[in-house]
C-alpha positions in Angstrom: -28.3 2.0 -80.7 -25.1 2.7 -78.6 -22.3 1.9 -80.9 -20.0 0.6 -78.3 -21.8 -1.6 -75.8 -23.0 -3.3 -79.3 -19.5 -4.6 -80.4 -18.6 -5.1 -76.7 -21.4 -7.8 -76.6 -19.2 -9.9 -78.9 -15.9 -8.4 -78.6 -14.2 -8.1 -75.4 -11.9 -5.4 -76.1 -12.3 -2.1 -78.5 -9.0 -1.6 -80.2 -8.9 2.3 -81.4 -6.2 3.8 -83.2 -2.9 5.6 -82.3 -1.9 9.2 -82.8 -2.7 11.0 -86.1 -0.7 14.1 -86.1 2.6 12.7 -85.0 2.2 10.4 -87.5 1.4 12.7 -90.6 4.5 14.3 -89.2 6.7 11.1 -89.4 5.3 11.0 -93.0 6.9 14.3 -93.9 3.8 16.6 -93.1 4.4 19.9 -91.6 2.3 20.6 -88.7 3.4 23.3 -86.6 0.9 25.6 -87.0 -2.7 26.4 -84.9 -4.7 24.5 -87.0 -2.4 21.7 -86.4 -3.5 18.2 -88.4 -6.5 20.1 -89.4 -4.2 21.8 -91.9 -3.8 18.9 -93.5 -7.2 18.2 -94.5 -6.8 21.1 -96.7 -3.5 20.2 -98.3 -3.3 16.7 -98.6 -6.0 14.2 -97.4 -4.7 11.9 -98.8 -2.1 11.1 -96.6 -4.5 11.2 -93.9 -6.4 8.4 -95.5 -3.7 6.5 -96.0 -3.0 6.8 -91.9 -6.5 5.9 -90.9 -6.1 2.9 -93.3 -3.1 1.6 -91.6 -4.0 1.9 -88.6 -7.3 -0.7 -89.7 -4.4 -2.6 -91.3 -2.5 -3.0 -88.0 -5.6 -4.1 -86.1 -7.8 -0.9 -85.0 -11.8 -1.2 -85.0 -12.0 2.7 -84.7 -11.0 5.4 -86.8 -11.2 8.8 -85.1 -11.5 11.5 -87.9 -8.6 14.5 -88.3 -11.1 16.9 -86.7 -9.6 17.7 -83.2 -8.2 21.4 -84.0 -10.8 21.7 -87.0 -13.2 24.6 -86.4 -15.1 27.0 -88.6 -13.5 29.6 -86.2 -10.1 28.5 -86.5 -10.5 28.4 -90.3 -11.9 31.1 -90.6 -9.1 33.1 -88.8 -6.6 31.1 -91.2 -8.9 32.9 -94.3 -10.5 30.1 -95.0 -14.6 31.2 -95.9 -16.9 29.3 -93.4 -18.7 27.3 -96.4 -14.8 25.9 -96.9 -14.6 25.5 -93.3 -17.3 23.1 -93.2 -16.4 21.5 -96.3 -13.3 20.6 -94.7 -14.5 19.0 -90.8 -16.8 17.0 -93.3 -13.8 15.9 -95.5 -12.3 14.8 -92.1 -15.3 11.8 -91.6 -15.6 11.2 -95.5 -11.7 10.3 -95.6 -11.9 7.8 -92.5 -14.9 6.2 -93.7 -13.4 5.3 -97.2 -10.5 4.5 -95.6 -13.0 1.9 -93.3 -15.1 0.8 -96.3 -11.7 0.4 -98.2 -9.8 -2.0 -96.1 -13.7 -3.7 -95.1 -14.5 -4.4 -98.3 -11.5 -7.0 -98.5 -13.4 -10.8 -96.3 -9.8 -11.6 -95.2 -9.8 -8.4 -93.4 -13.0 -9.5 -91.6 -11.8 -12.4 -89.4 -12.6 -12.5 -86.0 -13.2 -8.8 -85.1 -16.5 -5.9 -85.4 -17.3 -3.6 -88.1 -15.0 -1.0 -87.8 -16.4 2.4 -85.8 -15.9 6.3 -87.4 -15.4 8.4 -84.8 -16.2 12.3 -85.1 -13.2 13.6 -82.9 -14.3 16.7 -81.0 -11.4 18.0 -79.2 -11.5 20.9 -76.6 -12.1 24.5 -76.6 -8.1 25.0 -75.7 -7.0 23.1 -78.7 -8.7 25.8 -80.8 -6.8 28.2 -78.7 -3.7 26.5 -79.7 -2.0 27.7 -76.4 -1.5 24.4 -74.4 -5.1 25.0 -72.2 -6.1 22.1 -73.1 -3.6 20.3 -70.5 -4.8 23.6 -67.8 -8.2 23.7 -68.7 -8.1 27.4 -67.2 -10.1 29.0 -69.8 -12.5 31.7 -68.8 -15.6 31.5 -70.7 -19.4 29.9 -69.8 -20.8 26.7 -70.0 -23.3 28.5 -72.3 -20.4 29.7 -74.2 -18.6 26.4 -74.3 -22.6 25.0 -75.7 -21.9 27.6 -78.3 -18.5 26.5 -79.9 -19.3 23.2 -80.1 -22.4 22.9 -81.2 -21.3 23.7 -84.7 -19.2 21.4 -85.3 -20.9 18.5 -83.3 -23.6 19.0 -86.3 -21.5 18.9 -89.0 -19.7 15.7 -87.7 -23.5 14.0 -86.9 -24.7 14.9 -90.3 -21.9 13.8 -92.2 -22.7 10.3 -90.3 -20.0 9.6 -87.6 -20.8 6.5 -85.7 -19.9 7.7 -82.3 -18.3 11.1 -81.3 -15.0 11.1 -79.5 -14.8 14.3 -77.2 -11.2 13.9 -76.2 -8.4 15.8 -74.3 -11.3 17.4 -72.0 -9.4 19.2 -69.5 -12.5 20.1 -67.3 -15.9 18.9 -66.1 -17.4 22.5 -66.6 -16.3 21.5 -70.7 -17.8 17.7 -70.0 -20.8 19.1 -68.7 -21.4 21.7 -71.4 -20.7 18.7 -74.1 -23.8 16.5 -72.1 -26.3 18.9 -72.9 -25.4 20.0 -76.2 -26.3 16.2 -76.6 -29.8 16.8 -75.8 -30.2 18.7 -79.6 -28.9 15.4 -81.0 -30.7 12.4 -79.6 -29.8 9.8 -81.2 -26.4 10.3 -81.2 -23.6 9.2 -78.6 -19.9 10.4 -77.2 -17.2 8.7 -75.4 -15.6 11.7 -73.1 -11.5 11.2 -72.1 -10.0 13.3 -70.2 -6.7 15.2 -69.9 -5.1 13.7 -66.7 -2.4 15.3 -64.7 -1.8 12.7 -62.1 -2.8 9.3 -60.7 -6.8 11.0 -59.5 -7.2 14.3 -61.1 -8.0 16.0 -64.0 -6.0 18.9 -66.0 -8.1 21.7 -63.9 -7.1 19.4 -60.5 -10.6 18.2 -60.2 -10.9 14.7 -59.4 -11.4 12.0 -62.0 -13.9 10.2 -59.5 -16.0 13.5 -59.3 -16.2 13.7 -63.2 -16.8 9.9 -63.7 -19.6 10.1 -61.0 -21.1 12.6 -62.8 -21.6 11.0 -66.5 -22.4 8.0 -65.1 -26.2 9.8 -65.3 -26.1 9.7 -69.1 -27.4 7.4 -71.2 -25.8 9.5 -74.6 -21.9 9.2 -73.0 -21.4 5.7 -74.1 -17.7 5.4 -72.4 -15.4 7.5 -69.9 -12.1 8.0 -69.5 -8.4 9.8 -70.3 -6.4 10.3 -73.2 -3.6 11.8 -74.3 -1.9 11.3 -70.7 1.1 9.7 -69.4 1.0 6.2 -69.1 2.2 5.9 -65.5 -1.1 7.3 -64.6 -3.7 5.6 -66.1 -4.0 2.0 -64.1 -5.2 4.3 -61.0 -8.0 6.5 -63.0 -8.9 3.4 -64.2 -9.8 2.6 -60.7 -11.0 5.3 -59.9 -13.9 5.3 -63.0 -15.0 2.3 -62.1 -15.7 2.8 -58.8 -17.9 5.7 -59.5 -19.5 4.3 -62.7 -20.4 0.6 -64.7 -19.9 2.5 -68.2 -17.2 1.6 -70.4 -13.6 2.7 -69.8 -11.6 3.9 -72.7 -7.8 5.1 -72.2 -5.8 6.3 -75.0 -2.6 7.7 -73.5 0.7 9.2 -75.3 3.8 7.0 -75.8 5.4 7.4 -72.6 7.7 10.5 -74.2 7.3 13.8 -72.6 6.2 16.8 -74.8 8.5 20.1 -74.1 5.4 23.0 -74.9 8.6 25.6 -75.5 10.8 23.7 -77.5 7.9 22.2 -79.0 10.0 18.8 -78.8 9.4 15.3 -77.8 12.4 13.3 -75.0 12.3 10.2 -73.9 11.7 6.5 -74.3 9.0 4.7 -76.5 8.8 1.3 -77.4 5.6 -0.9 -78.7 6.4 -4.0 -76.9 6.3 -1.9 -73.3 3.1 0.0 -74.3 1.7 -3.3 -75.2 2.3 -4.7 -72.2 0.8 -1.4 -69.9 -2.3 -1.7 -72.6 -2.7 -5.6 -71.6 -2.5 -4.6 -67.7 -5.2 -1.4 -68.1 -7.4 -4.5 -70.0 -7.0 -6.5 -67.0 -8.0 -3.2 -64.5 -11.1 -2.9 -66.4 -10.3 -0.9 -69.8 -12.3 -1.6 -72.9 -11.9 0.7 -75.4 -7.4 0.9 -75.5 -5.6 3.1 -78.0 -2.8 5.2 -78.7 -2.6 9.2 -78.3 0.7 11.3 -79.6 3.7 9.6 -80.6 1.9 6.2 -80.8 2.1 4.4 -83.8 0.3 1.9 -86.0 3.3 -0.5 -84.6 1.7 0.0 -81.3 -1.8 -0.6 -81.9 -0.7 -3.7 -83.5 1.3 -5.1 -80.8 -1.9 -4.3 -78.8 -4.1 -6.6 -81.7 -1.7 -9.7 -81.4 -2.6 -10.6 -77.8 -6.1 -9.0 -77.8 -7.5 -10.9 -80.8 -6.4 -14.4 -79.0 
């Protein structure tokens, strides 16, 4: 059963959470490194957990799991063995689910919203790179090859019981593509697919959001389409421009509003919950149901996003 067109039966609006890595940083976590919040998994869950939780506290009906930069290969290559490897993306789902279960288990925190979703976060070929391709998408391997990488951890995720898989940060529709028929193995499973967006229409690799959203619309397993970690400014117009070349869902998780420096590896700029509330509201109204927060968003944020959306 397609996880997401059954809460939005009874729900009008998905409310996902807000960046995990910038948060684990805020909490004192040191993530400067390639495997990036995927080191954390090894060193302290915990705190992880305790992330996923708040963001359920602050009014979130998804979890997406600490997976994004977590590959056997990028273990591995960090000396990790591959049995630790796998160990660890599984850690990544069992963390976010006790996290759900935990703050589920409580009926006050049951009022008026859906069963909270675990999302297995799949994250690009260029974040396991670790270079910045994932904003380019100008990596030169196959589609076959790209079927390759992914597959192993797609299993992992799916056996570990995900509820959905987020494939996020896509920066290409070669990537998308190969993602759709690694599906095929796994049946019964289904993805929402974002995108990286460089402007108001096009993707990362310049190809255009209404060519890639055309596309998908042909599969039944990509439950939702749409753009995350993004600038704000553009997402009202690729909202537009998905739903005139598809009638699936539209989730949009973009950053803060803050622009990432890739050489200083520093964040400038404004951010402020009330004003990200209010763009969240207004890509609701375009046509958005699935709204979240990508880097530098914060459980504040996803709550300001709850207070009008549960009304």
């Amino acid at each position: 059963m397609n996880p997401i067109n059954n809460i939005l039966k009874n729900f009008p609006l998905i409310i996902l959470d807000g960046a995990l890595a910038t948060e684990l940083e805020r909490l004192g976590c040191d993530i400067n490194d390639s495997l990036w919040s995927a080191k954390i998994l090894a060193q302290n869950p915990e705190i992880i957990e305790k992330v996923h939780y708040d963001y359920f506290a602050s009014g979130a009906d998804c979890a997406i799991t600490s997976s994004y930069q977590a590959t056997i290969e990028g273990y591995v290559e960090k000396g990790f063995t591959e049995l630790a490897a796998i160990s660890l993306i599984k850690k990544s789902v069992e963390i976010a689910k006790k996290a759900r279960d935990d703050f589920w288990s409580n009926p006050l925190n049951r009022i008026n919203r859906p069963t909270p979703l675990v999302a297995g976060s799949v994250g690009p070929y260029g974040a396991y790179l670790a270079d910045g391709s994932e904003y380019r998408g100008d990596y030169k391997i196959s589609e076959e090859e790209l079927i390759e990488f992914h597959r192993p951890r797609v299993k992992i995720l799916v056996d570990a019981g995900v509820d959905i898989l987020a494939c996020e940060t896509i920066p290409s529709l070669i990537e998308a593509k190969a993602i759709t028929k690694l599906l095929e193995e796994f049946p019964t499973v289904y993805c929402w697919i974002s995108f990286s967006a460089k402007n108001d229409l096009q993707i990362s690799d310049g190809t255009l959001i209404s060519d890639c959203a055309k596309y998908l619309d042909a599969f039944a397993q990509v439950a939702a389409i749409g753009i995350n970690c993004s600038a704000p400014t553009h997402i009202q117009s690729l909202i537009e421009e998905i739903k005139k070349n598809s009638k699936k869902p539209i989730v949009v998780y973009p950053n803060s509003g803050e622009e990432y420096d890739a050489h200083s590896k520093t964040w400038h700029g404004n951010s402020c919950s009330e004003i990200y509330s209010c763009s969240a509201k207004s890509w609701f109204n375009k046509g958005a149901q699935l709204i979240g927060g990508c880097c530098r968003t914060t459980p504040e944020d996803i709550k300001a996003i709850a207070t009008w959306a549960r009304k």
